[in-house]
Backbone as numpy.savetxt, mean C-alpha at the origin, in Angstrom:
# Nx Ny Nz CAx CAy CAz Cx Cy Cz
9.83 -19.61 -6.74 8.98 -18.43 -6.74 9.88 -17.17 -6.74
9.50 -16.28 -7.38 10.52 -14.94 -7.75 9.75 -13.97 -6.90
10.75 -13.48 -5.99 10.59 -11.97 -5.09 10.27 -11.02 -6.08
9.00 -10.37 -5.32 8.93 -8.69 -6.09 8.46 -7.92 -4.67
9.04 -6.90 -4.95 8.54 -5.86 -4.40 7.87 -5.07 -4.44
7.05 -4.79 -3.64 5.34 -4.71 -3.30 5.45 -3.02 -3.28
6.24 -2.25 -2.22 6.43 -1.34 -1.77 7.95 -0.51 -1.47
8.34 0.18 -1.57 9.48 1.08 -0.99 9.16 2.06 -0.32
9.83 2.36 1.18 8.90 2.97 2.13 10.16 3.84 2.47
10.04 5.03 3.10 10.58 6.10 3.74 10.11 6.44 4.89
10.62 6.68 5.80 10.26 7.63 7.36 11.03 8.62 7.59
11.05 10.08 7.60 11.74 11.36 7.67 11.32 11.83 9.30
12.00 12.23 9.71 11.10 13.31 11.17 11.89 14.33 10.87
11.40 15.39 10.93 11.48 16.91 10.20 11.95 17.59 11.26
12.59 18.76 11.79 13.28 19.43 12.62 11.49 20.35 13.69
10.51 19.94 13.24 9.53 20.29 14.02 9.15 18.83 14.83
9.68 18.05 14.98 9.41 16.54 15.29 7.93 15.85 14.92
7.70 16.44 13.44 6.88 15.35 12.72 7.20 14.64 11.81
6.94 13.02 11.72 7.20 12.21 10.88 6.65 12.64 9.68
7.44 12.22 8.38 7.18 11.75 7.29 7.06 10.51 6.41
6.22 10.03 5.96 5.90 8.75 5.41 5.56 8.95 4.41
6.77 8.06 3.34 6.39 7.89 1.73 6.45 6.47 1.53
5.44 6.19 0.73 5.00 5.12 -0.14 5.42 5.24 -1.34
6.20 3.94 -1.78 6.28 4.06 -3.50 6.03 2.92 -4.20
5.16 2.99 -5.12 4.47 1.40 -5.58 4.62 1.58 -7.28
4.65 0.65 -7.93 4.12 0.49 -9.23 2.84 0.95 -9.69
1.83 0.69 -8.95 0.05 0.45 -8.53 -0.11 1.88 -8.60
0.55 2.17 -6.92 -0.24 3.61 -6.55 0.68 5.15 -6.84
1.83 4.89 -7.51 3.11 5.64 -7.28 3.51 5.85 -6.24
3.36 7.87 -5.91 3.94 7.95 -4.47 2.97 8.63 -3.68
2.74 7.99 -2.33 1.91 8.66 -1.52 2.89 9.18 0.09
1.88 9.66 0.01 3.19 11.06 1.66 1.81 10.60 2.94
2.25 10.75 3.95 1.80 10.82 5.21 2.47 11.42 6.29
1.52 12.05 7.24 2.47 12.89 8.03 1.78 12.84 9.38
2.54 12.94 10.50 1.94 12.71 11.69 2.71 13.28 12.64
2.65 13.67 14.07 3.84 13.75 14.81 3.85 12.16 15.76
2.87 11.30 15.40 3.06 10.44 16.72 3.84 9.56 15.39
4.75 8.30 15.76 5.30 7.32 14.51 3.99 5.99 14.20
4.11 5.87 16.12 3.06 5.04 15.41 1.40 4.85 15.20
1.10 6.30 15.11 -0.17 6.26 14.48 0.31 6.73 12.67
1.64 7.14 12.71 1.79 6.90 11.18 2.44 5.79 10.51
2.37 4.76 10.91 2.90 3.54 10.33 1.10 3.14 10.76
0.58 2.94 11.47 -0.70 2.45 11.36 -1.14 3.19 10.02
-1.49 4.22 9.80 -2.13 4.70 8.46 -1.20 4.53 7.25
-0.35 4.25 7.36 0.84 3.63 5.63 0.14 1.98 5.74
0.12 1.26 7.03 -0.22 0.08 6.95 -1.73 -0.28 6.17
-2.56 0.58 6.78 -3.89 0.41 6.51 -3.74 0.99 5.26
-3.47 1.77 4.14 -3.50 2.30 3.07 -2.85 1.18 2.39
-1.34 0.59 2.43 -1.09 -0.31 1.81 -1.96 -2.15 1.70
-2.42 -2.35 2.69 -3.58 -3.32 3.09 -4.77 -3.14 1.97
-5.51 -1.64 2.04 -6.64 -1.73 1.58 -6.68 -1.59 -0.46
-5.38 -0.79 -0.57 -4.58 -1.04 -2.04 -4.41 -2.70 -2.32
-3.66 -3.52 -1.37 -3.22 -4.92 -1.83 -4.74 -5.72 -2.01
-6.03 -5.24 -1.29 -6.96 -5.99 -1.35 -7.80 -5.52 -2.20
-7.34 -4.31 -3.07 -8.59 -3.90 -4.19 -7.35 -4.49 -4.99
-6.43 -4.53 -5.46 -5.38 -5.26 -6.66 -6.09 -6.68 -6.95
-6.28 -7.52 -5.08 -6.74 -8.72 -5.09 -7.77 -9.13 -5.62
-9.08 -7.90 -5.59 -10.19 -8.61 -6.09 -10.43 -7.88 -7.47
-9.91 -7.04 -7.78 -9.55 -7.22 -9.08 -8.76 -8.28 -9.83
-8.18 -8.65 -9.87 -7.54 -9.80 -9.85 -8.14 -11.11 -10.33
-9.01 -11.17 -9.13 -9.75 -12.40 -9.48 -10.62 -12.63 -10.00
-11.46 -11.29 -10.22 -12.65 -11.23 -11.09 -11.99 -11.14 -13.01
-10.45 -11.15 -13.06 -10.26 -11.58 -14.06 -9.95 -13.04 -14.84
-9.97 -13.67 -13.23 -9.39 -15.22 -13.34 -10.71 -16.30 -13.23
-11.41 -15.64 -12.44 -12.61 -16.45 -12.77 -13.68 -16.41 -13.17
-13.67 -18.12 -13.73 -14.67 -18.29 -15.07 -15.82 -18.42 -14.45
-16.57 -17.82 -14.54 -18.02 -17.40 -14.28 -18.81 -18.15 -15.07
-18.21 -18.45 -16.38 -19.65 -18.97 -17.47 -19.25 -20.57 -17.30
-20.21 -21.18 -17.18 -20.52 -22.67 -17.67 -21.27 -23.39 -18.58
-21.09 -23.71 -19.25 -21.33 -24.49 -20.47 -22.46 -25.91 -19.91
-23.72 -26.26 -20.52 -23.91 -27.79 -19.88 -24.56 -28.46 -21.24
């Protein structure tokens, strides 16, 4: 099975002590998030990347399956 990569991620904290969060995908390009707490901003990169991997998914499958039957 061949590795791909899903995501490339960044975390910055800025000289005001708020985080920065970048996303970089094939899918979605680049998305930014910003927070001062870290981990209520890794909770919202998580949940954004989650709810992206599960609309890819069911797209996906509504191309793979065969719906029609023949009798």
């Amino acid at each position: 099975m061949e590795e791909e990569t899903l995501y490339n991620i960044e975390i910055h904290k800025d000289d005001n002590g708020r985080y920065l969060g970048k996303l970089f995908s094939d899918v979605d390009g680049e998305k930014e998030f910003k927070n001062e707490h870290l981990d209520k901003l890794l909770r919202d990169m998580t949940i954004d990347m989650q709810l992206a991997l599960d609309e890819f998914s069911n797209r996906s499958t509504m191309f793979t399956d065969d719906t029609t039957t023949t009798k």
